[in-house]
Backbone as CSV, one residue per row, in Angstrom:
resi,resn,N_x,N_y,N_z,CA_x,CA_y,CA_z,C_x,C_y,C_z
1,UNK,-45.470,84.031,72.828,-45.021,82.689,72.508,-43.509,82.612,72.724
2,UNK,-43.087,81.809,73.543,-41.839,81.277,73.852,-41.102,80.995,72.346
3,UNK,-40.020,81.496,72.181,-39.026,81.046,70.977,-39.001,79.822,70.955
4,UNK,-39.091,78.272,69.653,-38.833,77.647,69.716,-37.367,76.998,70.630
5,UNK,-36.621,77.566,70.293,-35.252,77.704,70.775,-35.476,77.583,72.618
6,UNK,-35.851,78.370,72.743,-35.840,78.676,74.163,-36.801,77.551,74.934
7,UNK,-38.316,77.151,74.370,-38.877,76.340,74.987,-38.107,74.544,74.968
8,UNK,-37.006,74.591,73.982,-36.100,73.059,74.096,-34.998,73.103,74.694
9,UNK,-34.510,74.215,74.922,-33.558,74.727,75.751,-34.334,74.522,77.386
10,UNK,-35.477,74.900,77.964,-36.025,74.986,79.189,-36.295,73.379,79.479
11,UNK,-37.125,72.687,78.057,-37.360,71.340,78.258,-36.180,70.472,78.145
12,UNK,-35.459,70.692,78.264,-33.827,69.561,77.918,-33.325,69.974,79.588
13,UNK,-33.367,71.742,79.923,-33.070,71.436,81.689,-33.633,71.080,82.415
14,UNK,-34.964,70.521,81.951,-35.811,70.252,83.330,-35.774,68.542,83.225
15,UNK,-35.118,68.438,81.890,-34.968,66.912,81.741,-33.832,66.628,82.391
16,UNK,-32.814,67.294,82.512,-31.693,67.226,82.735,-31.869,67.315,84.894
17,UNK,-32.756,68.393,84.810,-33.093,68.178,86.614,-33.704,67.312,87.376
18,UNK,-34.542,66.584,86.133,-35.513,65.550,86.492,-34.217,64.193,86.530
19,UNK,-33.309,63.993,85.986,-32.619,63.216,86.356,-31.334,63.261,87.141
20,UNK,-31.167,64.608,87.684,-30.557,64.925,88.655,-31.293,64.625,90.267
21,UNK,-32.373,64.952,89.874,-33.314,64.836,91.497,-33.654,63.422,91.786
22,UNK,-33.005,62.198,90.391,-33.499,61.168,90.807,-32.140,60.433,91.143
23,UNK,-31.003,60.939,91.155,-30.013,60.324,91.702,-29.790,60.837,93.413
24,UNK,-30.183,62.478,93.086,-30.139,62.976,94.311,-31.126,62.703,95.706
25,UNK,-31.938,61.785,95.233,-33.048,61.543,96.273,-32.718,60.447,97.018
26,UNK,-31.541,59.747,96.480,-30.954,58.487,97.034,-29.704,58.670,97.774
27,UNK,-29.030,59.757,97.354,-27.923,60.366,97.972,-27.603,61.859,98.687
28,UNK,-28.616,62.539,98.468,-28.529,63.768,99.039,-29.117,64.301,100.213
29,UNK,-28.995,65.099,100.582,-30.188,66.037,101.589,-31.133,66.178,101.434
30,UNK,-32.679,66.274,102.183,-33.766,66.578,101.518,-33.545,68.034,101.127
31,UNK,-32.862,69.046,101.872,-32.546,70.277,100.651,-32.304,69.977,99.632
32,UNK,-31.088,69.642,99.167,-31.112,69.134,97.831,-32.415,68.837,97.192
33,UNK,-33.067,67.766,97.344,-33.671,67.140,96.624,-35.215,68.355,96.740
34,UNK,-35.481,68.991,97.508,-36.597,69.645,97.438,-36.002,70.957,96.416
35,UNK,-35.190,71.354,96.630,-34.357,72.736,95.739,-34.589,72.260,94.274
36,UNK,-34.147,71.138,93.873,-33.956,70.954,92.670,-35.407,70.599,91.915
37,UNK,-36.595,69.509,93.037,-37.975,69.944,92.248,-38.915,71.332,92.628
38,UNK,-37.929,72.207,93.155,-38.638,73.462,93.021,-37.718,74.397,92.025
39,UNK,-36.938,73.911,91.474,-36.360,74.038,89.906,-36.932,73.614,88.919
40,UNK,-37.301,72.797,88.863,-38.032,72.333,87.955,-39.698,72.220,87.812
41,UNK,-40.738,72.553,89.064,-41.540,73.223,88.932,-41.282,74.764,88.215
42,UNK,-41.062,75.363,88.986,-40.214,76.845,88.304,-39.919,77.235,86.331
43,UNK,-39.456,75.913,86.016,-39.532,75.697,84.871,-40.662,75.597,83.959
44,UNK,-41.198,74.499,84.322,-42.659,74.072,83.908,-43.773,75.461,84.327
45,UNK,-43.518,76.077,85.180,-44.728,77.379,85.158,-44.193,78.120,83.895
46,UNK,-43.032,78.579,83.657,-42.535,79.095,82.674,-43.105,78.259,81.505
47,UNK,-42.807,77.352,80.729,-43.493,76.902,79.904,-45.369,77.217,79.941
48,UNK,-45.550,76.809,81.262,-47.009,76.726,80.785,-47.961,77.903,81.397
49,UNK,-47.601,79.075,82.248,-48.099,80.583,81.926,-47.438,80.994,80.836
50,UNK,-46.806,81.153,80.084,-46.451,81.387,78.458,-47.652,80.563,77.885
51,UNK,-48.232,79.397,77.624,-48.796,78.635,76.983,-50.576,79.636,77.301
52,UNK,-50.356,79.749,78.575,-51.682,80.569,79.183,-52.017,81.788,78.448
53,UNK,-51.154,82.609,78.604,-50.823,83.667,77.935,-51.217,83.649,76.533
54,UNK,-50.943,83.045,76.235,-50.810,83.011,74.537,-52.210,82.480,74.334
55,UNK,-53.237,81.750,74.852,-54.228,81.450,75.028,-55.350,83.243,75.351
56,UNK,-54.931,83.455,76.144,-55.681,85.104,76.734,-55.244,85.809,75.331
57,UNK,-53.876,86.212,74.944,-54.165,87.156,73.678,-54.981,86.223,72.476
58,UNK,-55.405,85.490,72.331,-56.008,84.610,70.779,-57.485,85.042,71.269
59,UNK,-57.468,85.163,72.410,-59.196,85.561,72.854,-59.857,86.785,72.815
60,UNK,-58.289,87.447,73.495,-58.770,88.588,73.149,-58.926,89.222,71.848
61,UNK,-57.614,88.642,70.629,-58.231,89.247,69.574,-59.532,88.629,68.562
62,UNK,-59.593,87.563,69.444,-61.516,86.941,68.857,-62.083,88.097,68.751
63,UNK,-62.145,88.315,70.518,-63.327,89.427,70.735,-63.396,90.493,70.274
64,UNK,-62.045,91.371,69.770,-61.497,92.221,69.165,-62.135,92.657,67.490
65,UNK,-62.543,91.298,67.159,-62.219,91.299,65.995,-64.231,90.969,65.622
66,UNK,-64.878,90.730,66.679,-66.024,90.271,66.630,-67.188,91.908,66.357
């Protein structure tokens, strides 16, 4: 499980990229603008294989425990 700390810390930069990529899509390069939502995909796997994860150990100690 992701530290509280750390998962509002990840969700505040991807908020913070998500409104970077929307100024940058009007003014930038498509580098730019593809770099920064493959930053923020990047992010979101982090959040949610952690979320996965943490799902696989609760199962395993079901079965563990069965």
């Amino acid at each position: 499980m992701l530290a509280k700390q750390v998962e509002e810390s990840l969700k505040e930069a991807e908020s913070n990229l998500r409104n970077a990529l929307a100024f940058a899509a009007r003014t930038e390069r498509p580098m730019v603008t593809s770099t920064i939502a493959d930053l923020i995909n990047r992010i979101d796997s982090i959040i949610k294989t952690d979320e996965l994860l943490d799902n696989v150990d609760s199962i395993i100690k079901d079965i563990k425990n069965k």
